[in-house]
C-alpha positions as CSV (number, residue, x, y, z in Angstrom):
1,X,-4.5,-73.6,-2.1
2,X,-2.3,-70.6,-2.5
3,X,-3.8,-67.3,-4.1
4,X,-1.9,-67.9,-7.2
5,X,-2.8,-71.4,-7.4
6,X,-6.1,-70.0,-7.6
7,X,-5.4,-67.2,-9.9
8,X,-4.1,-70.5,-12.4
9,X,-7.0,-72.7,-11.7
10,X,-9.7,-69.4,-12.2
11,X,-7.9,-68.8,-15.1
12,X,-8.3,-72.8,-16.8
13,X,-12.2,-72.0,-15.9
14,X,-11.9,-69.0,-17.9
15,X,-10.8,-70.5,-20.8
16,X,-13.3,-73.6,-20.5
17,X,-16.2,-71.3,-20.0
18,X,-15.4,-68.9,-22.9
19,X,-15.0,-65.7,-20.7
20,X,-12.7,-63.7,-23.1
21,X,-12.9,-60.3,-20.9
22,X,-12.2,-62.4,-17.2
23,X,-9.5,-64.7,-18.8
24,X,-7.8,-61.6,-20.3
25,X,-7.6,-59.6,-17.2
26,X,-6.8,-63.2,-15.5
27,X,-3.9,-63.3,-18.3
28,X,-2.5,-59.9,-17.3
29,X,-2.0,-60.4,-13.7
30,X,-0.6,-63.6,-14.2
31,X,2.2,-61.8,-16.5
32,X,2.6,-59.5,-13.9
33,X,3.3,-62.3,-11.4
34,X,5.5,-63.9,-13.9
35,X,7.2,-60.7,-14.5
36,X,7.7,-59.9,-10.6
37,X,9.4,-63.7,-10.1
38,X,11.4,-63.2,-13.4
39,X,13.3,-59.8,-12.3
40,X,13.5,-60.6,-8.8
41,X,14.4,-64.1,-8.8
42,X,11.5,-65.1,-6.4
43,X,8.6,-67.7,-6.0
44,X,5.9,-65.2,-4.9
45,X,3.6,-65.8,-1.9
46,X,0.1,-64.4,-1.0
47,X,1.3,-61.1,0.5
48,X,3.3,-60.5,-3.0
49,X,0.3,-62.0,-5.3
50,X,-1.9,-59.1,-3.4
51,X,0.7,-56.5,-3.3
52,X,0.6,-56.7,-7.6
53,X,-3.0,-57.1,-7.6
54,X,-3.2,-54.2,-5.5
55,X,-1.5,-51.8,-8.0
56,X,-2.9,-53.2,-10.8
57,X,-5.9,-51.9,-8.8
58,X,-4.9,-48.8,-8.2
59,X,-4.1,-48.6,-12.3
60,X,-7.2,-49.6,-13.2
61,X,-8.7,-46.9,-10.9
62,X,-6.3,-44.2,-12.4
63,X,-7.1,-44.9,-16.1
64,X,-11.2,-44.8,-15.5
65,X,-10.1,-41.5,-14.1
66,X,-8.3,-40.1,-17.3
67,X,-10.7,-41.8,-19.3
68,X,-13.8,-40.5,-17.7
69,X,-12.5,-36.8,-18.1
70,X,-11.7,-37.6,-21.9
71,X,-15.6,-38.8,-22.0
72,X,-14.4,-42.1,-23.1
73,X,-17.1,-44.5,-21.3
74,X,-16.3,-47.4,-23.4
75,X,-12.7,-47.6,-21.7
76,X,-14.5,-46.9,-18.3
77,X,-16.7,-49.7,-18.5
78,X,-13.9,-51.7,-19.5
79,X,-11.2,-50.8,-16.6
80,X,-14.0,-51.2,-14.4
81,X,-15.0,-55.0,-15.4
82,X,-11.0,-55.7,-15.0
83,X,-11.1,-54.1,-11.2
84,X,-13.8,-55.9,-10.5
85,X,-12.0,-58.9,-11.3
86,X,-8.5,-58.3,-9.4
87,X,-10.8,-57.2,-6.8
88,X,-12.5,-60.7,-6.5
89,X,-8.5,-61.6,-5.3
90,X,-8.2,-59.5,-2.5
91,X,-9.3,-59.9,0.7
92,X,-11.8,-58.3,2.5
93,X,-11.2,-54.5,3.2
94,X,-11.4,-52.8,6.5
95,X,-13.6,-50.0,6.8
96,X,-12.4,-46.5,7.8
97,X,-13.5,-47.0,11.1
98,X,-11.2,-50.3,11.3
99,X,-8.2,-48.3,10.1
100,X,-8.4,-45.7,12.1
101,X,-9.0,-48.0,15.0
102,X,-6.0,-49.5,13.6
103,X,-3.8,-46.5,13.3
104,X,-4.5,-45.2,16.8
105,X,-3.3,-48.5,18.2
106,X,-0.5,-48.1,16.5
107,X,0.8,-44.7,16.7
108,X,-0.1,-45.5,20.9
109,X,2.2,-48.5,20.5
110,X,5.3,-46.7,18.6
111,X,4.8,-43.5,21.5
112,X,4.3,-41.1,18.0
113,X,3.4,-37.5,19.0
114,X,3.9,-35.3,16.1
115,X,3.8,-35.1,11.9
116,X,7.5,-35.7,12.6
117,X,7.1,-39.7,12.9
118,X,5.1,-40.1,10.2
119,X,7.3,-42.4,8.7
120,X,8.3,-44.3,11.3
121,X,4.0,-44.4,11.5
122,X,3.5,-45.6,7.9
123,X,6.4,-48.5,7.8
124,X,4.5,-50.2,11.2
125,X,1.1,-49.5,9.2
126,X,2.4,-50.8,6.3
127,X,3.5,-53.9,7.4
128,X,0.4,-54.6,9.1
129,X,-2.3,-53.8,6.8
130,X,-0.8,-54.4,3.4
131,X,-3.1,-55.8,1.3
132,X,-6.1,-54.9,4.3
133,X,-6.7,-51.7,3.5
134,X,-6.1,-48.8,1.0
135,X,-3.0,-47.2,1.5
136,X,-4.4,-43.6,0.4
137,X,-7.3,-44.1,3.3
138,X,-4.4,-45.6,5.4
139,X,-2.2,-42.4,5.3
140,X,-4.9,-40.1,5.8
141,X,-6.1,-41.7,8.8
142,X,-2.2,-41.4,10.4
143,X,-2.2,-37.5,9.3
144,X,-5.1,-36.9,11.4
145,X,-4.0,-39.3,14.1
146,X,-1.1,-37.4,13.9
147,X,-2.2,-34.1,14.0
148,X,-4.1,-34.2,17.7
């Protein structure tokens, strides 16, 4: 079964079982995925599904932050409960020791020396732990791979 599959079948349990806060944040990513097919012409596959829920994530995480300094804990709880469910559809993370394991490997591979091939760095990193990791910890960990 394909992650959107399962986003559709999780979303029908939703809806049997009542769960108006789950099947709402299931509703929004699935018109996310309906509007990524729509304006690119597309039938998505996992490695798209989890790029969207990704920064959906990183949404939710940016609005607890504004809503946390505007002491607005009601919103915070509520961002929170819909990351925890987009998070439920990602797979497992790799710790910072992983990525930086990671990163190493692949700045040895690509012969990187110097801030200068950062971004030659970050499209091999990219492409290999999209979805495995968080891109912010992902890009720190080549800066200081990079640096020495």
């Amino acid at each position: 079964m394909s992650l959107k599959e399962k986003i559709i079948e999780d979303m029908k349990a939703a809806m049997r079982a009542k769960d108006s806060e789950r099947l709402g944040t299931i509703r929004l990513l699935t018109a996310a995925m309906k509007q990524k097919e729509v304006d690119e012409r597309v039938e998505l596959d996992d490695t798209m599904v989890i790029a969207i829920v990704d920064k959906l994530v990183k949404q939710r995480k940016d609005s607890i932050e504004a809503f946390a300094k505007a002491d607005r804990q009601d919103l915070v709880d509520k961002e929170n409960a819909e990351m925890l469910v987009l998070q439920s559809y990602l797979p497992a993370r790799l710790s910072a020791d992983e990525v930086a394991a990671e990163v190493k490997a692949i700045v040895a591979q690509l012969g990187a020396t110097g801030p200068g091939d950062m971004g030659k760095v970050m499209g091999a990193v990219k492409a290999r732990l999209a979805g495995k990791a968080d891109m912010g910890q992902v890009s720190a960990a080549v800066k200081a791979a990079l640096a020495g």
